[in-house]
C-alpha positions as CSV (number, residue, x, y, z in Angstrom):
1,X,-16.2,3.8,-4.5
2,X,-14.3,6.6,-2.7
3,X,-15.1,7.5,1.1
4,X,-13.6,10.6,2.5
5,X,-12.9,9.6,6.5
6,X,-10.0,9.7,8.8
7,X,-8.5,6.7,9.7
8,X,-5.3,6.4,11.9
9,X,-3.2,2.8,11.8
10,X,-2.7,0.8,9.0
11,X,-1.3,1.3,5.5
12,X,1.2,4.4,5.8
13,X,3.2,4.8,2.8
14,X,6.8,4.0,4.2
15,X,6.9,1.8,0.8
16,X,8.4,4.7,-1.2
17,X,11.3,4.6,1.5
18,X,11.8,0.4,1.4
19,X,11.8,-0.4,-2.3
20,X,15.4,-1.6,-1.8
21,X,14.3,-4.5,0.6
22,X,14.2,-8.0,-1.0
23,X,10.7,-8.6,0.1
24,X,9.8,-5.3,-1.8
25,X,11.5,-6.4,-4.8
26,X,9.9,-5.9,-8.5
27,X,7.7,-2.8,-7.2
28,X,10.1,0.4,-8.4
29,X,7.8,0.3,-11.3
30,X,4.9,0.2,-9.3
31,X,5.6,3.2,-7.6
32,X,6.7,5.2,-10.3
33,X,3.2,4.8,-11.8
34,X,1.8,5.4,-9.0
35,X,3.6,8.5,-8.3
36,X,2.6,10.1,-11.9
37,X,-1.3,9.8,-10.6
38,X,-0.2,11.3,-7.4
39,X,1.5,14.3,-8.4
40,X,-1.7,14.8,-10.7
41,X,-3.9,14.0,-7.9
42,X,-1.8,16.8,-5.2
43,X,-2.4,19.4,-7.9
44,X,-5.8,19.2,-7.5
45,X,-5.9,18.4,-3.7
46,X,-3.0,16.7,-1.8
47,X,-3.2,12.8,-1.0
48,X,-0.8,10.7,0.8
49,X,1.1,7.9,-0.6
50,X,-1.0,5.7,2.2
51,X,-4.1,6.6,0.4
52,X,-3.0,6.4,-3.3
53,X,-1.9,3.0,-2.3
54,X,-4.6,1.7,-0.8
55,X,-7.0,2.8,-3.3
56,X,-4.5,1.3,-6.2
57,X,-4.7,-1.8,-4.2
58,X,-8.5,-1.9,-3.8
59,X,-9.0,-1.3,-7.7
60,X,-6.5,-4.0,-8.7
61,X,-8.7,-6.6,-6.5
62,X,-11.9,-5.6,-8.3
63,X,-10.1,-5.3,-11.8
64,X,-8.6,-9.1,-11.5
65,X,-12.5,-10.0,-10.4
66,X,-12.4,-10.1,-6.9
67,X,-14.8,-7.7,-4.4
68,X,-15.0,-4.2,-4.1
69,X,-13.1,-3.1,-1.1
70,X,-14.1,0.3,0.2
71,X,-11.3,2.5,0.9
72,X,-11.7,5.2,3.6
73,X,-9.5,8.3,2.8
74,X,-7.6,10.3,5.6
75,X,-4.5,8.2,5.8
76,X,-0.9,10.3,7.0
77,X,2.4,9.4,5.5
78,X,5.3,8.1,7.4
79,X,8.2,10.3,7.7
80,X,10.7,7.4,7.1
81,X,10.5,3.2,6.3
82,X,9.4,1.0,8.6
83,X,11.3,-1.4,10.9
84,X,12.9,-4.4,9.0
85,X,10.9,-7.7,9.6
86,X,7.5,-6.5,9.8
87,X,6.8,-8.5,6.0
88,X,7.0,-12.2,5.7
89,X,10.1,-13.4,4.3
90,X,9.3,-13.6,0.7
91,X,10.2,-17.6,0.2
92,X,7.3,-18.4,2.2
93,X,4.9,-20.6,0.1
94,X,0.9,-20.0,0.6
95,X,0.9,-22.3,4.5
96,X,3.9,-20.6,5.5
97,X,2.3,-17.0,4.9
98,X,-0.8,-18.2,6.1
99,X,0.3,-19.0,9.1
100,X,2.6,-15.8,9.2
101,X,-0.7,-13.6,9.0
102,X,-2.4,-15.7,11.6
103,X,-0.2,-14.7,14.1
104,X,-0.9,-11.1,13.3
């Protein structure tokens, strides 16, 4: 289900600007789907890359059988990529990213 809010924080969108890092690795295809549905989405009203990829992400959880995640709308795109290091290193098995994320 679709809520229209502002959020601030968060998912931002700096993806489309980091594909090239190796913990981003395998998602160019990702994104280029995903920016077909946007550019049909922004000619009806226009959405941010945070958004699109946050609601992409909720319906892949509930498609593989997991919960519905309600996504609040309002998100503002980042102007650039994000600083290097805020991901995991991507050769972490499942304890070393758990215990990545509970230090977050």
């Amino acid at each position: 289900m679709w809520f229209v809010h502002v959020v601030a924080g968060g998912m931002n969108g700096s993806i489309v600007y980091e594909l090239q890092r190796p913990e981003n690795a395998g998602l160019e295809k990702s994104v280029k789907v995903l920016q077909k549905a946007k550019t049909q989405i922004d000619a009806i009203r226009p959405v941010s890359w945070a958004d699109v990829i946050s609601v992409a992400g909720a319906e892949a959880v509930e498609l593989c059988g997991g919960p519905t995640i309600q996504v609040l709308l309002g998100r503002q795109d980042s102007l650039g990529p994000d600083p290097e290091g805020k991901l995991p290193e991507e050769s972490l098995d499942a304890s070393g990213l758990k215990r990545n994320f509970q230090k977050k």
